[in-house]
C-alpha positions, -999 to +999 in steps of 0.1 A: -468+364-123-448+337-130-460+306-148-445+285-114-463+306-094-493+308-115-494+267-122-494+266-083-522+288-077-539+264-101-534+235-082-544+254-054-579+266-067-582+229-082-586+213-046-606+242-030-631+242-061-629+204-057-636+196-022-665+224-020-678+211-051-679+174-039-696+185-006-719+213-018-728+185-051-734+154-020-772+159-023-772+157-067-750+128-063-771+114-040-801+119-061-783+109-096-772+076-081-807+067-069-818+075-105-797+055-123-802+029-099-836+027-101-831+031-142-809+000-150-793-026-134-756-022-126-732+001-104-736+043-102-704+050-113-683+040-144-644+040-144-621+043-179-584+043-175-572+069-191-535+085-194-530+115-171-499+142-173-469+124-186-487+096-196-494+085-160-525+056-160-558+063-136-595+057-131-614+084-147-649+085-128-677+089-143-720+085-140-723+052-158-750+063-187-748+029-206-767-006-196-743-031-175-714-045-194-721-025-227-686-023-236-686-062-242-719-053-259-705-035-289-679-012-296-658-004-265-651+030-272-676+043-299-711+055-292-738+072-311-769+097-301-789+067-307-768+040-291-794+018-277-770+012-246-775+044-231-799+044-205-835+070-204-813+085-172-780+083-188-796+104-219-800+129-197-770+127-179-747+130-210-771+161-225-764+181-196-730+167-190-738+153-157-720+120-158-686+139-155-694+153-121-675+126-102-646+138-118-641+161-094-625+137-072-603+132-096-594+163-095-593+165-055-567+135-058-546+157-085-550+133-116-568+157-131-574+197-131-606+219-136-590+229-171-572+215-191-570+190-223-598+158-220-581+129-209-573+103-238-575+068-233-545+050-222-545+025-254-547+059-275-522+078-256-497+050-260-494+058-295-493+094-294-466+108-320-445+132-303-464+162-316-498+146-300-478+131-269-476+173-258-510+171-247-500+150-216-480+176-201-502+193-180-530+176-161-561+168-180-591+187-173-629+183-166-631+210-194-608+229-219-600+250-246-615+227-270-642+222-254-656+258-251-645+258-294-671+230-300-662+202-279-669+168-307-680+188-336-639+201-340-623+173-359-593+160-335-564+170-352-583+204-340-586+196-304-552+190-305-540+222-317-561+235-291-552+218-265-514+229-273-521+265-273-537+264-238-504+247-228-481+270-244-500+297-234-514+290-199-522+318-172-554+319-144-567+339-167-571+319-197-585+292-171-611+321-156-620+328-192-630+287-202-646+283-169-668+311-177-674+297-215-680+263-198-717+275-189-734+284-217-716+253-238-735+235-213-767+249-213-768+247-252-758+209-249-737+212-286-713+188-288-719+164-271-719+144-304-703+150-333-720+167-361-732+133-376-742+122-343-714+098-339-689+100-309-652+078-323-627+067-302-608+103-304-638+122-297-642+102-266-610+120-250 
């Protein structure tokens, strides 16, 4: 099969998965947003803009697991496993990976995919050099390659060679084959943080 045919097929399975997910999820959704609504003051969801394939600017969606205004708080885009910003819920959220859940309409709206590299923040992709800037040409995903390898624990010029190879080498197989690795990565919660519990401006992509 083709890789034409095959990146089709992709987008293809992305809104099915997508739309079936956001319908089949309403009643979680429902019960997350009550939670973090009742938790802390301040909206459900979080937005960071983030650069998409080529580079393209939009509104990644997120749970918001961090007190109101946090990024005026401290450090915009560092956190910590003790950061006191994160909320009890948010704690939660982030350990069992959660908060990304709204990023399936992203992915319904085709800014992102299912798979694929994280998206990188727009200030960060800016500056890519041109062996980095490869990353941006396929969507980003909700997970990855580097994210079924160890997710924050890899150093970033790791992620990126990752994140290459599933480009280079793409097929619905390979996609099939992180899906299935996405479950137990989740389930063990490992890195979430980085191995000196630390989360850095690259580890955020």
């Amino acid at each position: 099969m083709g890789r034409s045919l095959q990146l089709a097929l992709k987008r293809a399975l992305d809104v099915s998965v997508s739309l079936l997910g956001l319908i089949f999820l309403f009643p979680a959704f429902a019960l997350i947003a009550v939670s973090i609504w009742l938790d802390s003051h301040g909206n459900t969801f979080f937005k960071l803009r983030v650069a998409g394939r080529g580079g393209a600017a939009f509104d990644q969606w997120k749970f918001r697991t961090m007190l109101k205004d946090s990024r005026q708080i401290a450090h915009p885009f560092e956190t910590s496993a003790t950061d006191p910003r994160i909320t009890r819920v948010g704690r939660f959220l982030r350990r069992w990976s959660l908060d990304e859940l709204p990023q399936l309409w992203n992915v319904l709206r085709g800014e992102m995919s299912l798979v694929g590299p994280r998206p990188t923040f727009i200030e960060i992709a800016a500056s890519y050099p041109p062996f980095e800037a490869r990353r941006l040409r396929m969507r980003p995903g909700i997970t990855g390659l580097a994210q079924v390898r160890g997710r924050n624990l890899l150093p970033w010029e790791q992620r990126v060679v990752l994140d290459l190879a599933y480009i280079e080498h793409y097929s619905l197989m390979l996609d099939f084959k992180i899906l299935l690795r996405t479950v137990p990565v989740l389930f063990r919660g490992t890195g979430v943080y980085g191995e000196d519990g630390r989360v850095r401006m690259h580890d955020l992509a």
